[in-house]
N, C-alpha and C positions, 0 to 999 in steps of 0.2 A: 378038527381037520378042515373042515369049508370055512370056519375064519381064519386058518391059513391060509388058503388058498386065495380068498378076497383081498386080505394081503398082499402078497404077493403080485396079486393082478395090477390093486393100487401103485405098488412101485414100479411094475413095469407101465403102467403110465404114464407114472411122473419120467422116467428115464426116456419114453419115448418123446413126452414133449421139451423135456430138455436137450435131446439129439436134435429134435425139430430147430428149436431156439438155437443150438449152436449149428446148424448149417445154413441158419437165415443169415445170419450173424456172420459165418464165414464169406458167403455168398455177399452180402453189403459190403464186407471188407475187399472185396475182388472188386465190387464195380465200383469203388470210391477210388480205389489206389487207380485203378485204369481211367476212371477220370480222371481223377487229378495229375497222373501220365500226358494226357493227352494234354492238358491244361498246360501241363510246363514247355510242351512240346512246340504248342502252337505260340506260347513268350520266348523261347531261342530265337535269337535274332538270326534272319536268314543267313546263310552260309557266303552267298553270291559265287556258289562255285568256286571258291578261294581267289577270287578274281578281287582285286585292290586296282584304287581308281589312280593309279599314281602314270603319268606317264613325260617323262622325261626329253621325249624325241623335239630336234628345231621342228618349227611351225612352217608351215608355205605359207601361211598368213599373219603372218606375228602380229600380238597386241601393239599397240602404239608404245607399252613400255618395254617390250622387250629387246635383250640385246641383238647385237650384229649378229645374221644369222651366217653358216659358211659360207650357202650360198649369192648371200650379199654383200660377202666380203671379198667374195673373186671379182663380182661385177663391180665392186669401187675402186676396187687396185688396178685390176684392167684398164679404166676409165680414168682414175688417176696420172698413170703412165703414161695414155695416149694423150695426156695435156702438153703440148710442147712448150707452154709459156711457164710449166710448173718447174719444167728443170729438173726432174728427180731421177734421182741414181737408184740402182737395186740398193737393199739393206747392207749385202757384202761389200759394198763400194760406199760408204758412208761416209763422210769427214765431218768436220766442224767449217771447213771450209765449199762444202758444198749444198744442194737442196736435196733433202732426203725427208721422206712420213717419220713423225715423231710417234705420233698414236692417233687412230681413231676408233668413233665410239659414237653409238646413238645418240642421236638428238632428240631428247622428248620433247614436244612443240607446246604450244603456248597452253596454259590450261583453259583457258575460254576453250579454245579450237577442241581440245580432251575434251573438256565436260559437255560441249554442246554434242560433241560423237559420243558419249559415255550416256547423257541424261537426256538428249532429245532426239537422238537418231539421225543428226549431223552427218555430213561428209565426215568417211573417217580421213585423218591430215597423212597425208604423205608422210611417210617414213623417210629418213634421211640420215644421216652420219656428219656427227663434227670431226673435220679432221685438223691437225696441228703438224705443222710444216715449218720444221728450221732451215730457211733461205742464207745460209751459209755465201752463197755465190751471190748473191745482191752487194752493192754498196751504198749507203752502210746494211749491213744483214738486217737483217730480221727476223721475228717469227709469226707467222703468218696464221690465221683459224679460217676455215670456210665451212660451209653448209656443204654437202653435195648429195645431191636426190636424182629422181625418186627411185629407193632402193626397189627390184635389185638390180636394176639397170640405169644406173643415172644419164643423165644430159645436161647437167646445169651443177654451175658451182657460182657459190653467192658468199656477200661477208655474213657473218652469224651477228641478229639482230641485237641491240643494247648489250656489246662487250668491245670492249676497246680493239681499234684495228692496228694495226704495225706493232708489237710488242718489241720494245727495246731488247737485242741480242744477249745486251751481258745480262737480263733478267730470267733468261730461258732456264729451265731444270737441266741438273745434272744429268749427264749422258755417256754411254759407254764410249763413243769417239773419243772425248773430253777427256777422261779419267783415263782411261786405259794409259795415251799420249803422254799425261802429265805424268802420271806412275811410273812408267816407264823411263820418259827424259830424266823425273827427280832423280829416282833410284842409279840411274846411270851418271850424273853432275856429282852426287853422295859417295857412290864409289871410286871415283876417278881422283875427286878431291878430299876426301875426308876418309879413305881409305885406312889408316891409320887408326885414327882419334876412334871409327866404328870399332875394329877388330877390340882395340884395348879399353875400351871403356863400354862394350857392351858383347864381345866375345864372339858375333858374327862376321855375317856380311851378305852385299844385296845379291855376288853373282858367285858361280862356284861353288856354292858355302857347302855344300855337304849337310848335313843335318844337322846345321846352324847358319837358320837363313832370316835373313830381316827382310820387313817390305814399308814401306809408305804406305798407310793407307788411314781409314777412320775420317775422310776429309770431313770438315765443320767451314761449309761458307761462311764467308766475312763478306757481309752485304752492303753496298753498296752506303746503306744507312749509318751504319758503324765503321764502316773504313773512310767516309770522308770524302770518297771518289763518286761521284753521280755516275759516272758509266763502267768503272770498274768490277771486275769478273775476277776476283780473290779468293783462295780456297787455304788453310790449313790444313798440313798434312801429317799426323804423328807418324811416329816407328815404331813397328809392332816387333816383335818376335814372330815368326810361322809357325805355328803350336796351334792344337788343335781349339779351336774358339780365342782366338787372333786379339783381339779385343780384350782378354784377360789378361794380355800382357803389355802392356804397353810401354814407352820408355822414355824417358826425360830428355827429346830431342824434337820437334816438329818443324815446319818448315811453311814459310807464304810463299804462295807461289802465283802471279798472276801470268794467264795462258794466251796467248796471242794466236786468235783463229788463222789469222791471216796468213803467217809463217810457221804457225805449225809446231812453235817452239815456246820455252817459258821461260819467266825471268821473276829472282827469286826477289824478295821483296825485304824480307824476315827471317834471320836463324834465331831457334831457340836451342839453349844447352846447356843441363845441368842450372837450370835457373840465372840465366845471364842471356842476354838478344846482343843480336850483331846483323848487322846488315847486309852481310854477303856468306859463301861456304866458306872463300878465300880469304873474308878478316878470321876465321874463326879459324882456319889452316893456320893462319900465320900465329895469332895469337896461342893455342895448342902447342904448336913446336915452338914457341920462344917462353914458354910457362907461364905468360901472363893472363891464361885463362885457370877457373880453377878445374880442375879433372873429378872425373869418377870413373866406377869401376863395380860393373854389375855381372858379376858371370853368369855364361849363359848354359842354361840346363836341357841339356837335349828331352825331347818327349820319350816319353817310357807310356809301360798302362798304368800307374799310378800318377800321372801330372793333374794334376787337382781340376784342370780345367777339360779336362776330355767328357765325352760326353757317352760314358760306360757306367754301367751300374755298379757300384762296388763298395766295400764296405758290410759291416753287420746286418743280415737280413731281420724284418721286424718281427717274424714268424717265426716260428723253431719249425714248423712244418708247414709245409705251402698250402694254404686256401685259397680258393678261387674267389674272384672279388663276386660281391649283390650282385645279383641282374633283376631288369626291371622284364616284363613280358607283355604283350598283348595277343589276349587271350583269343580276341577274334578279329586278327589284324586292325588291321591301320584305321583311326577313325578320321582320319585327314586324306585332303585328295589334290594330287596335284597334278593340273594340266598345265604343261609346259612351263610357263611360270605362274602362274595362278594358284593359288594356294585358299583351300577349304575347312575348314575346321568349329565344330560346334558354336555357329552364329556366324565365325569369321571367315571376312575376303580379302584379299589384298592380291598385288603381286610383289614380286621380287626382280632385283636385279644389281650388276655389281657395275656400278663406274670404274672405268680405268682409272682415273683420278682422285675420284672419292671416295669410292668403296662401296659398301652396301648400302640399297637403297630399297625403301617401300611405297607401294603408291597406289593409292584409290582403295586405302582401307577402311574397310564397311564392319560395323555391329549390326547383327539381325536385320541386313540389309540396309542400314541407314549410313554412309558415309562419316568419320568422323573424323577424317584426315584424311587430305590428296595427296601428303607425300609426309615420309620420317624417313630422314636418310643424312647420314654422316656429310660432314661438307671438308673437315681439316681435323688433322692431330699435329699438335706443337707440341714441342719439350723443348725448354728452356735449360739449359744446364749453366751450374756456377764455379768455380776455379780459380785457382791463381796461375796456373799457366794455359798460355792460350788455346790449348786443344782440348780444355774445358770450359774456359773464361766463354769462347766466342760460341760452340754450337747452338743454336739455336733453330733449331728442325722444323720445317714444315715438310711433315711427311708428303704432301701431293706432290712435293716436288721429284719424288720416289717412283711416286703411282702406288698408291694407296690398295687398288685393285688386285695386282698380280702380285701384292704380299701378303694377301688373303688366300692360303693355300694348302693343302695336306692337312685336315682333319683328319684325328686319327681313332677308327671305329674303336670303343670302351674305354678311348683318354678323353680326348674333348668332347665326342659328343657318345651315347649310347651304341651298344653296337647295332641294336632296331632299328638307331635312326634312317631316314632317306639322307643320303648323299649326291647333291650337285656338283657336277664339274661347269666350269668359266671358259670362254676364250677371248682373246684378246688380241687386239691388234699394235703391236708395239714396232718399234723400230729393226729390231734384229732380224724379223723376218715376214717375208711377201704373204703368206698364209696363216692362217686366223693359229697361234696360239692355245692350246687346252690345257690349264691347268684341273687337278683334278682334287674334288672333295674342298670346292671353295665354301660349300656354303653345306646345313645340315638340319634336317628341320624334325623334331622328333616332340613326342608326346611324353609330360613328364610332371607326376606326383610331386608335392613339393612336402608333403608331409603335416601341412596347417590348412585350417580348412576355412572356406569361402566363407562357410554359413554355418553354423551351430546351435543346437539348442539341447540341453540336458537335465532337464528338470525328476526331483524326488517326489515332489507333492502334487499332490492331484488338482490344487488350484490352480497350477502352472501348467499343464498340460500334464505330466505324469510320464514322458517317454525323450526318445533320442530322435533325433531330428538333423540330420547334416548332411556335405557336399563335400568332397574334398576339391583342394585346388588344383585344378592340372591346368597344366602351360603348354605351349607350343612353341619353342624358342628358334628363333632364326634372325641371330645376333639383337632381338625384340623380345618381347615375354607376351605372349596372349595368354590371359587368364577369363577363364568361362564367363565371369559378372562384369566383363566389357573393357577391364582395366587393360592399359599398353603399357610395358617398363621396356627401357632401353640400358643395355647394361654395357658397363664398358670397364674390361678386368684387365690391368696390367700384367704380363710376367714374363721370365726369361731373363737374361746375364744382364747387368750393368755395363752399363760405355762408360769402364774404367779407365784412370788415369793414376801416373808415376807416382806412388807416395817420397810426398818432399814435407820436412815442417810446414811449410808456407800453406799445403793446402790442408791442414787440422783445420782454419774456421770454415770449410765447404764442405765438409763430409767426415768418414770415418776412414781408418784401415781395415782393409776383412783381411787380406792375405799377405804374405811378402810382398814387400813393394807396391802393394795397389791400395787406393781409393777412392770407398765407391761414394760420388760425392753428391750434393744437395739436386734434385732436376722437380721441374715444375711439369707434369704433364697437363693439358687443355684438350678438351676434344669439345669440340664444337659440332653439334647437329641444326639443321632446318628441321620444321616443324610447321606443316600447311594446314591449320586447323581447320575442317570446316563444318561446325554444329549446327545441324537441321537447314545448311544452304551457308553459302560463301557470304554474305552480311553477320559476322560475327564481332560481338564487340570481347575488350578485355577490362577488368575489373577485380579490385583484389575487395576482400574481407581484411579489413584491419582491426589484430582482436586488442583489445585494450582492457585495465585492469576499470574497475565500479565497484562504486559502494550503496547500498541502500539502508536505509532507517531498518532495522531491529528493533519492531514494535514488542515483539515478542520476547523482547529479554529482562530478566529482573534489573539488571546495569541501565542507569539512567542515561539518553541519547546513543547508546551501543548501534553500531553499525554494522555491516554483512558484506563481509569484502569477497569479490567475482569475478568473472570479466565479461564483457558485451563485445558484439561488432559495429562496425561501419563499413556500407558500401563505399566503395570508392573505384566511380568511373575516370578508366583513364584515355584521355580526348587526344593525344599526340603520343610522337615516337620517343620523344626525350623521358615524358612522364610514364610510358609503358617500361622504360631501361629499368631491370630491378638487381639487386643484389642483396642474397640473406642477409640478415639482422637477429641475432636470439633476441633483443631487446625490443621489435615490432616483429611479432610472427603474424603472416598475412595467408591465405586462402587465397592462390591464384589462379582465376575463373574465365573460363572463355564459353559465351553464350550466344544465343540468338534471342534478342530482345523481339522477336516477331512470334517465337514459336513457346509456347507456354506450357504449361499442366494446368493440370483442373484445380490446382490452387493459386493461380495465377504468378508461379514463381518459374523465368525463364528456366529453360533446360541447358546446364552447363555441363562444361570436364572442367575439369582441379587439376592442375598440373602440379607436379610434385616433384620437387627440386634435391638433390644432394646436396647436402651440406656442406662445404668448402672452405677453407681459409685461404685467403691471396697472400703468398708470402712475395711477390714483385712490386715495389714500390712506385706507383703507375707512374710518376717523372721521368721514371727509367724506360720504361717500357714504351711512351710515347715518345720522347724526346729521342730516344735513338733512336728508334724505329723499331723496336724489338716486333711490335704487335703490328698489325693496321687495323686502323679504326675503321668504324662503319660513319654512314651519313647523319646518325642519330649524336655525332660529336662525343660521343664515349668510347671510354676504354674499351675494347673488346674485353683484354683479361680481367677488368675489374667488375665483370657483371654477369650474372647466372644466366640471366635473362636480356636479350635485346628483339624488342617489338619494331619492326617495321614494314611495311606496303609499297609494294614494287607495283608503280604506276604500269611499267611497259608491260607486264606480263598479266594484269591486272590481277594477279592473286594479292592476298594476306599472310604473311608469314613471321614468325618469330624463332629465335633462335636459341638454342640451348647447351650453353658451357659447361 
């Protein structure tokens, strides 16, 4: 019985020190987990009260690059007006025959004067506004540029320095006075005289029509270069159909029209029809009713919701059941920060801003604080189009003549850009009207996964390190790509309808047919960017790596004199603007390097960027292209279209700049 009970006692020992052990044991597990609570607690990254650094509002003090602010736009028109020598009418009172504001737009000022107020605490330069004024009422007209400062109350208007002054009248852009006039007169000469020949060979007409109505329009200038006339102001008019996206219908009839500011009225130059030219409405009248022209006969199809060109969604859906598209999220708001224009993001600085004329612009963009560019900003987009009738043959577009700027507009939140994104509105001072303009959602700047990663390592073996190792790439796009590891890409996406033309046989070698009657035919697009590089300081030189194929001796092989085919480089500094002109080659691939030969690493190999080019074929045969005048060349005596690259140094402004096609 008592060595039961010894027993017994034994095990309730063991049981007590095993209680003991599991309450120790529970007790470590409560302060571990409450550590390590507290540990995750204190890595959340603070909340900041959900407060996000973005703020959008005009400045009372605006950077030097920012746009016309409201209130600097009352004070230039005010001050504009009371110019008596200026001559300007309100926007509503506008002609071709009189002085009226075409646009204005900040003047960013010389970058000496920027960088010495950026990097030495310089006088900041006076703010000011270019503006452009069609002198309509002059003889001979002109169109005139001035400076006028300091915003936001000016006192002085001046010529704007290194740009040509008196610009020849018939060279100005297109303009609502202009066109409206012309449209109008055409449309009314077309009905009056050609009344007939319209109805039965194309089933409308320009006035009356009821729901079959034509109009002139699609104009394609014929420049000066190509028509032969040094001062002549020539425009190409097709005939469209009114259907919804105008442009998809076009018709096998156009018209030259040159516009005479002076009287207000036009005079036709050129008829086209059914693939035949005539020099008047009234040869073409005459010849129609006496049958020595040939006819056609296109009927015309009233719009419905089925017209292939309307802009309704229709059609078999891709889903049998509707899903909502990916979204991307940011888990603790926004890691970017934008004051006014300025723009923040992991290393990177820049600002923004949108040209009337050229479009988006960046400037005094910084890596980890070191500048590597004063400016990336669009300068022109060309399209070139081909044809056999003239309202394909002759377009040849420079968008600035448009304004590049206030056709930057309506981003639309989960199409173009993210719905997270931040959203920018523009304004703009254009001729229609006395007050600043707002277009809205011009610009969109968001944070965005690409899915490939910066940096990578993934090793099995333990010699290798034995784990995962990565970054992913996220961007920052704002018509630019910041990428975390310093790189800038500039992307530039075509899309949208064709500027269709009348399918005729003649034009199978310029394009295809997509639809009845249309062809969408061969066009060259160009877009042309500046590029201010400035690596570790504005003395930047340019130099490519030209890789070339090498052989070396193959000691090593049992094949007697066997060689080891490779390839090597050579530096290759380039000393002028002719030999900086470059244009790909697959047959010499080069590494193109822009350096500061003052500022080193500790293996004595200057610090560069590598610019990196899209690959391109020129289908414009540059005889073509210069000898009319299709393009203008720069001072470097090269083709603009025939080259990726053109390197040259603008003494007046004292920067370094190259440009990119």
């Amino acid at each position: 019985m008592e060595k039961y009970r010894r027993s017994i006692g034994r095990w309730r020992m063991v049981a007590f020190v095993l209680l003991l052990c599991m309450l120790a044991l529970l007790v470590g597990i409560i302060i571990i987990s409450f550590v390590k609570n507290r540990q995750l607690e204190e890595q959340v990254v603070p909340e900041c009260s959900g407060k996000e650094e973005i703020n959008l509002a005009q400045p009372d003090d605006p950077s030097v690059f920012h746009d016309l602010t409201a209130v600097e736009v009352r004070g230039l028109m005010k001050y504009l007006h009371s110019q008596k020598s200026l001559n300007l009418v309100q926007p509503a009172e506008k002609r071709t025959n009189n002085s009226y504001l075409y646009l204005a737009e900040i003047y960013v000022p010389a970058k000496m004067k920027v960088l010495d107020y950026l990097d030495h605490n310089g006088v900041k330069p006076e703010r000011e506004a270019i503006v452009t004024i069609f002198r309509g009422d002059k003889r001979p007209p002109v169109v005139e540029e001035y400076l006028v400062g300091p915003l936001p109350n000016p006192n002085h208007w001046k010529e704007v320095p290194f740009r040509r002054q008196k610009i020849p009248f018939n060279l100005r852009p297109l303009t609502s006075p202009e066109l409206d006039s012309e449209i109008f007169l055409l449309e009314d000469a077309i009905h009056s005289t050609l009344y007939d020949l319209v109805l039965e060979s194309f089933g409308g007409k320009f006035r009356d029509c009821g729901d079959k109505c034509l109009t002139m329009q699609s104009p394609a200038p014929f420049s000066p270069a190509v028509s032969g006339v040094p001062h002549g102001r020539k425009i190409w008019y097709t005939m469209l159909r009114t259907i919804d996206f105008f442009i998809l219908h076009p018709l096998d009839f156009a018209v030259l029209v040159d516009f005479n500011y002076e009287t207000q009225n036009i005079a036709i130059d050129a008829v086209w029809y059914h693939g035949q030219s005539f020099s008047s409405l009234e040869e073409l009248a005459t010849g129609y009713s006496d049958g020595s022209v040939t006819k056609m006969k296109v009927p015309y199809s009233p719009e419905n919701d089925n017209t292939f060109s309307k802009m309704t969604r229709r059609g078999q859906a891709f889903q049998n059941e509707f899903k909502r598209d990916p979204i991307e999220v940011e888990p603790d708001g926004k890691r970017y920060s934008i004051h006014h224009n300025h723009v923040e993001y992991m290393g990177w600085k820049f600002y923004y801003r949108m040209s009337t004329v050229a479009g988006p612009q960046l400037y005094d963009i910084r890596f980890r604080n070191e500048r590597i560019a004063y400016e990336i900003s669009l300068q022109e987009i060309v399209v070139l189009y081909s044809g056999f009738k003239p309202g394909q043959m002759f377009p040849d577009y420079y968008d600035s003549c448009t304004l590049i700027g206030p056709q930057d507009k309506g981003l639309v939140p989960g199409i173009d850009c993210p719905a997270h994104a931040t959203f920018m509105d523009t304004s703009f001072v254009l001729e229609s009207s006395k007050e600043p303009l707002t277009f809205k959602n011009t610009f969109c700047i968001f944070e965005h996964n690409t899915g490939y990663p910066l940096r990578r390592h993934h090793s099995y073996a333990m010699g290798y390190g034995s784990y995962y190792e990565g970054m992913s790439n996220v961007v920052l796009t704002l018509r630019s790509v910041f990428t975390v590891n310093g790189v800038v890409q500039v992307r530039a996406i075509s899309t949208g309808y064709i500027l269709a033309t009348f399918h005729t046989d003649q034009e199978a070698p310029y394009g295809a047919q997509v639809h009845d009657h249309i062809n969408g035919n061969l066009h060259t697009h160009l877009f042309n960017f500046k590029v201010d590089i400035d690596i570790k300081g504005k003395t930047n030189r340019f130099a490519t790596w030209d890789i070339a194929p090498t052989s070396r001796p193959n000691d090593y092989s049992a094949t007697p004199n066997a060689k080891y085919h490779m390839t090597n480089y050579s530096r290759n500094v380039k000393d002028t603007e002719l030999a900086g002109a470059y244009k790909f080659n697959f047959e010499t691939p080069k590494y193109l390097l822009f350096y500061n030969e003052q500022e080193k690493n500790a293996y004595g190999n200057p610090k560069a960027y590598r610019i990196t080019l899209p690959i391109s074929i020129e289908c414009q045969p540059s005889h073509k292209l210069v000898n009319e005048g299709r393009i203008r060349t720069r001072t470097v005596k090269t083709n603009h279209a025939q080259l990726d690259l053109i390197l040259t140094r603008f003494i007046g402004n004292s920067h370094t700049v190259f440009e990119l096609v």
